[in-house]
SELOTOR-914297 format. One record per atom (N, C-alpha, C): chain; atom name; residue number from 1; z, y, x. Coordinates in steps of 0.2 Angstrom, whole numbers. Example, Ala and Ser with C-alpha at 12.3 -4.5 7.8 and 13.67 -1.06 7.14 Angstrom:
2
(pt A; N; 1; (39; -28; 66)) (pt A; CA; 1; (39; -22; 62)) (pt A; C; 1; (39; -16; 66)) (pt A; N; 2; (35; -11; 64)) (pt A; CA; 2; (36; -5; 68)) (pt A; C; 2; (39; 0; 64)) 
***
This chain:
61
(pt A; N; 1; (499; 468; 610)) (pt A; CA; 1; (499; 473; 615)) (pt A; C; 1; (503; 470; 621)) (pt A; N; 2; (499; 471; 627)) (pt A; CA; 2; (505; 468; 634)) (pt A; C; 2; (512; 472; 633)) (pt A; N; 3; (515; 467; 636)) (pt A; CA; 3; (522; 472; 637)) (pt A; C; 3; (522; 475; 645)) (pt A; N; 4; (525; 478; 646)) (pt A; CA; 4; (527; 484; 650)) (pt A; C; 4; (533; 482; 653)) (pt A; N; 5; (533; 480; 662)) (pt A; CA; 5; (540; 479; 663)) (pt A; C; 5; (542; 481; 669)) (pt A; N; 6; (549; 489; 669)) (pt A; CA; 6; (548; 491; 673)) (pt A; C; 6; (554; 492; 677)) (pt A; N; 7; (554; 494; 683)) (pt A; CA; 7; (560; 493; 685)) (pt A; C; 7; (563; 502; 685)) (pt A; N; 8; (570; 501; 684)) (pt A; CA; 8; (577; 508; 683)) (pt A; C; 8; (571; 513; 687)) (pt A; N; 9; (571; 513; 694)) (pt A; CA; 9; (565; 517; 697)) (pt A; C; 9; (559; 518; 695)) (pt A; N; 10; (555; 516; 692)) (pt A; CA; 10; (549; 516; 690)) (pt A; C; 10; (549; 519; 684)) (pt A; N; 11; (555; 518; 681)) (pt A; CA; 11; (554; 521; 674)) (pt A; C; 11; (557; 527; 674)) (pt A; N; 12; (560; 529; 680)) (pt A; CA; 12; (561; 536; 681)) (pt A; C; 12; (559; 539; 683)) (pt A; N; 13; (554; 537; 688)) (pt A; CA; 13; (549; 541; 690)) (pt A; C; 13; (542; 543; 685)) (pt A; N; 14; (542; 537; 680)) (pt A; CA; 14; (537; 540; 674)) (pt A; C; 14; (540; 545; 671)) (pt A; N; 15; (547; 545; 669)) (pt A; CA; 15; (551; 549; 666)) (pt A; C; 15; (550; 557; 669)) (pt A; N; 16; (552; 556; 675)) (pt A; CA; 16; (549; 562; 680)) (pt A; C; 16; (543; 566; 680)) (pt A; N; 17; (538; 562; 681)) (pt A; CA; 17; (530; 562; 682)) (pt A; C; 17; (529; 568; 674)) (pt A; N; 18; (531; 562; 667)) (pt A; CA; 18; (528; 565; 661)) (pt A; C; 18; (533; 571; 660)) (pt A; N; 19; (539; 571; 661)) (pt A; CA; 19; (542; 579; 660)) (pt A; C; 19; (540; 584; 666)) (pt A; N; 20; (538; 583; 670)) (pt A; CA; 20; (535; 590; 673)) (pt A; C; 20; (531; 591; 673)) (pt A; N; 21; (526; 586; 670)) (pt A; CA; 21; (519; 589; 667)) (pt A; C; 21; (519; 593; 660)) (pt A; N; 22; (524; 591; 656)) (pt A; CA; 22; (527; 595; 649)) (pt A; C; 22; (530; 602; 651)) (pt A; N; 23; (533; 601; 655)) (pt A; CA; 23; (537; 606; 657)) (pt A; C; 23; (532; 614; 660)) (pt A; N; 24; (526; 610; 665)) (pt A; CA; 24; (522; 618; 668)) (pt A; C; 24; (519; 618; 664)) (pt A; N; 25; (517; 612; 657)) (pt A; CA; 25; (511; 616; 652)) (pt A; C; 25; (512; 621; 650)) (pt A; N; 26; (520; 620; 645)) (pt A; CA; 26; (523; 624; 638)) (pt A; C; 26; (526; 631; 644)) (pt A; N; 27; (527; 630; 652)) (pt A; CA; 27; (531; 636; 653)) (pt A; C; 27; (527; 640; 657)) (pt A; N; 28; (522; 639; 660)) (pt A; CA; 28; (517; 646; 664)) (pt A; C; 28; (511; 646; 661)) (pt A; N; 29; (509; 651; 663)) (pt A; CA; 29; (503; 653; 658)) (pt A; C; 29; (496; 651; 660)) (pt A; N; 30; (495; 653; 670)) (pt A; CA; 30; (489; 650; 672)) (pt A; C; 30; (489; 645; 677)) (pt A; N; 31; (482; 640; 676)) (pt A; CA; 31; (482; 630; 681)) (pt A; C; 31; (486; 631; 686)) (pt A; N; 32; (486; 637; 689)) (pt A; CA; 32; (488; 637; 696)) (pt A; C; 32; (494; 637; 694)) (pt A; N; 33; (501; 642; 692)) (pt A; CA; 33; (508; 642; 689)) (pt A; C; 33; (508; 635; 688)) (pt A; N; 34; (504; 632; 685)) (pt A; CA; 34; (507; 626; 681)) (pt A; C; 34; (507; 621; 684)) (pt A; N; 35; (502; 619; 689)) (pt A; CA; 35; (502; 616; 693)) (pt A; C; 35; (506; 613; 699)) (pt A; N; 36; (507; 620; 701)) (pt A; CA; 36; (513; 622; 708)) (pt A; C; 36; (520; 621; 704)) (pt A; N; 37; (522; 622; 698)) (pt A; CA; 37; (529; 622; 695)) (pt A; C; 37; (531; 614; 690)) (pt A; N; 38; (527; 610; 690)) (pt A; CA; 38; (525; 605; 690)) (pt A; C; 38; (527; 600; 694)) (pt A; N; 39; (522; 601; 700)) (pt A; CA; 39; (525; 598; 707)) (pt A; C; 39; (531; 598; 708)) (pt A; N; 40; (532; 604; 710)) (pt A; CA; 40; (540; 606; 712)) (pt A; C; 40; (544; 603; 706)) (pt A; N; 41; (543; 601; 697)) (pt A; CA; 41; (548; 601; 696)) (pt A; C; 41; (547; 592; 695)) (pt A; N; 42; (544; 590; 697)) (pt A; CA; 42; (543; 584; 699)) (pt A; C; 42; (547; 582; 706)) (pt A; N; 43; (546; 585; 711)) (pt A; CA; 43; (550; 585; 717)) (pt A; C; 43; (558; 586; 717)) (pt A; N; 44; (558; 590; 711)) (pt A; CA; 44; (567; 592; 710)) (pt A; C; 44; (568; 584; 706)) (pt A; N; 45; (564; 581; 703)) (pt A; CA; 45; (569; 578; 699)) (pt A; C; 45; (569; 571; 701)) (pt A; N; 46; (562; 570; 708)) (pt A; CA; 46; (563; 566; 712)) (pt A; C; 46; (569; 566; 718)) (pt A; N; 47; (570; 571; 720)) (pt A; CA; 47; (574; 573; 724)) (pt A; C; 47; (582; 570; 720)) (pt A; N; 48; (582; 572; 715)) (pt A; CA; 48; (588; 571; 712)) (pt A; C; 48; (591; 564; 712)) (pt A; N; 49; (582; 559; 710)) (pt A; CA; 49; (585; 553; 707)) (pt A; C; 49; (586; 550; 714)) (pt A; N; 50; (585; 550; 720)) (pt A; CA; 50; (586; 548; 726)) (pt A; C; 50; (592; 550; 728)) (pt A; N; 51; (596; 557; 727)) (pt A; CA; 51; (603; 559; 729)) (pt A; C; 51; (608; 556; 725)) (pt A; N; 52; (605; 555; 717)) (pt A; CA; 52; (609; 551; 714)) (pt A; C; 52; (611; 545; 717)) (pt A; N; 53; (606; 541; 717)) (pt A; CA; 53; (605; 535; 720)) (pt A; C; 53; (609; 533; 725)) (pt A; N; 54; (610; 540; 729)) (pt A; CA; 54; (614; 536; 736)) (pt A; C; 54; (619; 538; 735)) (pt A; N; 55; (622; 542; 729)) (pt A; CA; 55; (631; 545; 730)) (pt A; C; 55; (632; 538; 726)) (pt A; N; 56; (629; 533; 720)) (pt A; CA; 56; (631; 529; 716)) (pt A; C; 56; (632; 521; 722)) (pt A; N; 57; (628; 522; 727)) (pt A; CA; 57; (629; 517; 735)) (pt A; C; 57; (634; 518; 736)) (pt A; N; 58; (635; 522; 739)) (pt A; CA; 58; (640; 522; 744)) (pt A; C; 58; (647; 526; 739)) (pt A; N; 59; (647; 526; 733)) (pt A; CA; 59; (653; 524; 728)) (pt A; C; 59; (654; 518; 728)) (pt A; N; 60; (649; 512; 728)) (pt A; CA; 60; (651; 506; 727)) (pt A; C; 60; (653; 502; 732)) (pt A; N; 61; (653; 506; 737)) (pt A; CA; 61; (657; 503; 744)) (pt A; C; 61; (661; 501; 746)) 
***
């Protein structure tokens, strides 16, 4: 099996990607709900890792 080699960002944003795909499945009912809640909760958790990302910057400054 190839190995897989990914950087902190890459493997958060899979991390991102696969949980809000899980997330609109199991929590609204129709494609459209799921879709759009999905996105968005993809957007929140991209949003986050880049907020994170710069308060952990300019701490280390």
């Amino acid at each position: 099996m190839p190995k897989i080699n990914l950087s902190h960002f890459e493997a958060t944003m899979l991390f991102a990607l696969f949980t809000s795909a899980v997330l609109g499945v199991v929590t609204k009912k129709t494609d459209k709900e799921r879709l759009r809640y999905g996105l968005t909760s993809f957007g929140w958790f991209a949003a986050t890792v880049f907020g994170l990302g710069w308060l952990m910057f300019l701490g280390h400054r």
